[in-house]
Backbone bond lengths (Angstrom), bond angles and torsions (degrees), N, CA, C in turn:
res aa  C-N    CA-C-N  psi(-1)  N-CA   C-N-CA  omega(-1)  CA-C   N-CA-C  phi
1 X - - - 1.448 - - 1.526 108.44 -
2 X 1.333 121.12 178.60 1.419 128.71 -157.01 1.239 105.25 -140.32
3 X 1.278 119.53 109.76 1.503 134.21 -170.37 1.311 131.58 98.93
4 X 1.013 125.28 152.42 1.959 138.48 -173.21 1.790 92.94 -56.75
5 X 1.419 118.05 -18.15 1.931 94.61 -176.29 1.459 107.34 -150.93
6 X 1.461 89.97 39.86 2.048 124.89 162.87 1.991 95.71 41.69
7 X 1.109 104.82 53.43 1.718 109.15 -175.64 1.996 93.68 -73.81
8 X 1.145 95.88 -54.76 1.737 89.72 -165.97 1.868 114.51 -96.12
9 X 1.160 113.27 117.15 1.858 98.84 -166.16 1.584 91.34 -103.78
10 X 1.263 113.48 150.47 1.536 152.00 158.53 1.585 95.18 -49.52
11 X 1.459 127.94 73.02 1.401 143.40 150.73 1.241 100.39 -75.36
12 X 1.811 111.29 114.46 1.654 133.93 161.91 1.437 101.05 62.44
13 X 0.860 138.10 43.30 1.177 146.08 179.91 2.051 106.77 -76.19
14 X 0.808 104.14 149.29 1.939 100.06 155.70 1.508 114.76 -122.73
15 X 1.793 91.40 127.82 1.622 95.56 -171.87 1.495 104.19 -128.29
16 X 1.639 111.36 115.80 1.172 101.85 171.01 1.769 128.55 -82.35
17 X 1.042 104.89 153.95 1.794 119.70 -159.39 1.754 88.07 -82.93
18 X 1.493 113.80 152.27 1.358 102.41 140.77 1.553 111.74 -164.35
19 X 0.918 118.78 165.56 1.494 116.61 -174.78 1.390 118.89 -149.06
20 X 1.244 117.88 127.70 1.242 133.25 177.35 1.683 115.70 -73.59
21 X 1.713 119.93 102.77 1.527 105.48 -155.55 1.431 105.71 -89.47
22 X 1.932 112.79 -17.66 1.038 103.84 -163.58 2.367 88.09 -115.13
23 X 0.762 79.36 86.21 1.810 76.25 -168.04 1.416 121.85 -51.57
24 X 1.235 144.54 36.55 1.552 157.27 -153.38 1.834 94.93 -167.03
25 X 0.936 118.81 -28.22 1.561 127.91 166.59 2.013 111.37 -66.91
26 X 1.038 106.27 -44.99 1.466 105.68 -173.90 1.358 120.02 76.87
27 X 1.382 96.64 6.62 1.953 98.20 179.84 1.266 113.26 -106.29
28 X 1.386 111.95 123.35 1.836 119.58 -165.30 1.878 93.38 -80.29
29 X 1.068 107.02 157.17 1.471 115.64 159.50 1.376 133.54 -106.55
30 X 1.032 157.99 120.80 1.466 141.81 -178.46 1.483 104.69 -55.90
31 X 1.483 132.13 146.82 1.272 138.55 173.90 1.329 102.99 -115.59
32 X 1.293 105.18 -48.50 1.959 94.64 -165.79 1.923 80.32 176.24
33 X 1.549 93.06 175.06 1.766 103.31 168.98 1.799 87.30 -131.36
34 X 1.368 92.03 162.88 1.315 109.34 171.36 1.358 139.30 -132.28
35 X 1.187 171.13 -19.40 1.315 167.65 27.18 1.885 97.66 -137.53
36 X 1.290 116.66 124.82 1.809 132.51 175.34 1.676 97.23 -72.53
37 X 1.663 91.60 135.06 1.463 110.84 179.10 1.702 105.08 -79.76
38 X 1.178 113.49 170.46 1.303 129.46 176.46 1.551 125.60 -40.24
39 X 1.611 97.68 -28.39 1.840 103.52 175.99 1.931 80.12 -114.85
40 X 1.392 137.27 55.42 1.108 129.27 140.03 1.579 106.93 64.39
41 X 1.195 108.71 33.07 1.558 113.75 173.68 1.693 106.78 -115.73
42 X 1.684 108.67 159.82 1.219 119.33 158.70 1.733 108.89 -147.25
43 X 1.979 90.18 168.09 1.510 86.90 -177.17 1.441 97.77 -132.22
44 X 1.058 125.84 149.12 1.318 131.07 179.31 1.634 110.67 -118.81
45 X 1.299 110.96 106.76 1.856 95.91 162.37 2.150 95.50 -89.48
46 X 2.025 86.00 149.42 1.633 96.45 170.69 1.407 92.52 -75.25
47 X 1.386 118.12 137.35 1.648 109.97 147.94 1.567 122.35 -66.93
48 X 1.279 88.32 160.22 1.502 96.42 177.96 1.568 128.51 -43.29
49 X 1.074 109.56 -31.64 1.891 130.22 -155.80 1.432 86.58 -103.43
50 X 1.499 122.60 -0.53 1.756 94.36 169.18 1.800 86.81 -140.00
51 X 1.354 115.27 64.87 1.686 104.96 -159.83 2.040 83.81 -91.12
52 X 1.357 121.32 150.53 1.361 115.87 -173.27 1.481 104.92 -98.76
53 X 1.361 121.26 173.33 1.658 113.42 -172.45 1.985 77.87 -106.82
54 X 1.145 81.89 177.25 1.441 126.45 -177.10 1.485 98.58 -34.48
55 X 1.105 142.92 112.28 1.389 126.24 156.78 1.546 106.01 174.50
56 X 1.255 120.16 -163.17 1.676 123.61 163.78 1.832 113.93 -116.23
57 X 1.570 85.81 146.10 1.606 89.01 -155.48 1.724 89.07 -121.10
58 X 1.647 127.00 135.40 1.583 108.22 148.93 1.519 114.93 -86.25
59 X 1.331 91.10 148.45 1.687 100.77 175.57 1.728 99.11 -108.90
60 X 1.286 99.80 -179.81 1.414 112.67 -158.34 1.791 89.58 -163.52
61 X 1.716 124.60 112.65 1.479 103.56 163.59 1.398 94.94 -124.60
62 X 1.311 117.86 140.93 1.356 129.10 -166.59 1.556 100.84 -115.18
63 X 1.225 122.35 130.23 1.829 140.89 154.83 1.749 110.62 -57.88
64 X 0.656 111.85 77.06 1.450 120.42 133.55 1.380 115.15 26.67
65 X 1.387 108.07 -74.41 1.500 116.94 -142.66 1.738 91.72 -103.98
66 X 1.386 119.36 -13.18 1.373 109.23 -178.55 1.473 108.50 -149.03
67 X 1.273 115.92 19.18 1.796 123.93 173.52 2.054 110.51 56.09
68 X 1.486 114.84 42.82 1.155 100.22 -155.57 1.774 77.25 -113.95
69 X 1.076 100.64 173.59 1.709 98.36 179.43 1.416 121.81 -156.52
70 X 1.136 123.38 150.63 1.673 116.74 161.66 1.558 122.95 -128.05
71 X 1.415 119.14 151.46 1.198 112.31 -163.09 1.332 112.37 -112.61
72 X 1.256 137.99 -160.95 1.329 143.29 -128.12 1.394 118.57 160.22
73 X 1.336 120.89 149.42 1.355 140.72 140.28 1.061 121.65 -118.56
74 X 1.604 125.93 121.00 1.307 139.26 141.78 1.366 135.96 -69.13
75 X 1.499 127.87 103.67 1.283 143.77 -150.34 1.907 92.45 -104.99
76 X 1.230 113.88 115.07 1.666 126.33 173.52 1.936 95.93 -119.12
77 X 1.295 88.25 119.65 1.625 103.93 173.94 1.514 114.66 -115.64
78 X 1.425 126.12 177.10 1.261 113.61 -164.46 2.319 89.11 -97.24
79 X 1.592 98.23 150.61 1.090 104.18 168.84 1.352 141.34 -50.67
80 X 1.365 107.17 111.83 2.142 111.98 -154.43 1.073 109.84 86.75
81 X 1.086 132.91 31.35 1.498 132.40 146.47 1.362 101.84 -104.72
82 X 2.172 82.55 131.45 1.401 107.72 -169.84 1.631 115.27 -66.71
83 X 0.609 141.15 167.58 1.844 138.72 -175.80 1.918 105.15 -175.89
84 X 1.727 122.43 145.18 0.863 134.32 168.06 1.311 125.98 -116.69
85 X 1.374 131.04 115.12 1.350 138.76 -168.53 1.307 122.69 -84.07
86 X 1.370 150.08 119.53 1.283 134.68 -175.53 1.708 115.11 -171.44
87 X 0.952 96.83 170.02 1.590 95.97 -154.36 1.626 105.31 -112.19
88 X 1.166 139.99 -161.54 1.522 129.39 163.33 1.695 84.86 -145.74
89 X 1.176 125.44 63.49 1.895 142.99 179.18 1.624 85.51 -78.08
90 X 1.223 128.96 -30.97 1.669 123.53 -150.98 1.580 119.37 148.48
91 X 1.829 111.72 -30.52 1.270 93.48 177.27 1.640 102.69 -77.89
92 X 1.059 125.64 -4.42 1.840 94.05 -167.41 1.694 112.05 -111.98
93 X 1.894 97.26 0.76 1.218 119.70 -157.49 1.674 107.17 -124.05
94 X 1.168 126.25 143.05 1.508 116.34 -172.86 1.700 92.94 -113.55
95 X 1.317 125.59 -3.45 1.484 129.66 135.31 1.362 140.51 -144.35
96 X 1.097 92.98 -172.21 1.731 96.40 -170.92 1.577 104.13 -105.23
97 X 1.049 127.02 132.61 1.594 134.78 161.82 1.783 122.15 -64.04
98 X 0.820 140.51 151.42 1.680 123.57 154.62 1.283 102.47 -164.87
99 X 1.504 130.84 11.75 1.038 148.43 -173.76 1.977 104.10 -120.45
100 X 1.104 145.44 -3.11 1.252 143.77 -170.10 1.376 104.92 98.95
101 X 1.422 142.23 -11.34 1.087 103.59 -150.74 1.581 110.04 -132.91
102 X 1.306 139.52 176.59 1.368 136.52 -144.58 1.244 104.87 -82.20
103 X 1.128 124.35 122.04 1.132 117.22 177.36 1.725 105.77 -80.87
104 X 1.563 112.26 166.86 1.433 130.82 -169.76 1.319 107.87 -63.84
105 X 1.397 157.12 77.29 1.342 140.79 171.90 1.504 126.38 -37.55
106 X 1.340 114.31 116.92 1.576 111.98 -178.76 1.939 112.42 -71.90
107 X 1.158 104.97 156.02 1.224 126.43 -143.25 1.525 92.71 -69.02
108 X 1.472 136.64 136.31 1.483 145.68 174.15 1.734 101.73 55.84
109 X 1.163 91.42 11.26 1.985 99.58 159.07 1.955 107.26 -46.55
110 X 1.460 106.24 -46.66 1.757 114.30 -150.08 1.683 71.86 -88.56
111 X 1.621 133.07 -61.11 1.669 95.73 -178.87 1.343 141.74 -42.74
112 X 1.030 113.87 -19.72 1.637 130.02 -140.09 1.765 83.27 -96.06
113 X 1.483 101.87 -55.59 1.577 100.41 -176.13 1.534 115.04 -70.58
114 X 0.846 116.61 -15.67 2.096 125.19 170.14 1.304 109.69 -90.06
């Protein structure tokens, strides 16, 4: 999406994927392109024939239609390792930022995540 308070979304857009496998190299790879859903989303599965080993990867998906991009890390762990997913949307946060700046951490937020 486009802007600090996601007003305009990337409807049908084509975004190519890319990923840097060896990240100290600086050379992106093409993965695939994808076309943005109606609320400006996409999903990418890796195929098999480019599956990455264990490590941290930056991603990079680039728009198509106007070279604008956003980036990423892709985190590959070994299989059965436990891991917790979570967002700071509001539960861990008593606000939201959209201006730069820190938002307020809610109280036993930093236990909860340790």
């Amino acid at each position: 999406m486009y802007g600090p308070l996601d007003v305009v979304t990337l409807t049908g857009e084509k975004v190519d994927i890319y990923i840097m496998t060896q990240p100290l190299s600086g050379k992106w790879l093409h993965y695939g392109t994808e076309v943005t859903s109606g609320s400006g989303r996409l999903t990418f599965t890796i195929p098999p024939d480019k599956a990455l080993a264990i490590g941290i990867y930056p991603v990079r998906m680039v728009v198509r239609g106007d070279h604008s991009y956003a980036e990423a890390y892709l985190t590959v762990v070994a299989r059965g390792t436990e891991s917790v997913v979570f967002s700071i949307d509001g539960s861990f946060t008593a606000s939201v930022s959209i201006m730069g700046s820190d938002p307020k951490v809610r109280a036993g937020a930093v236990d909860v995540v340790r």
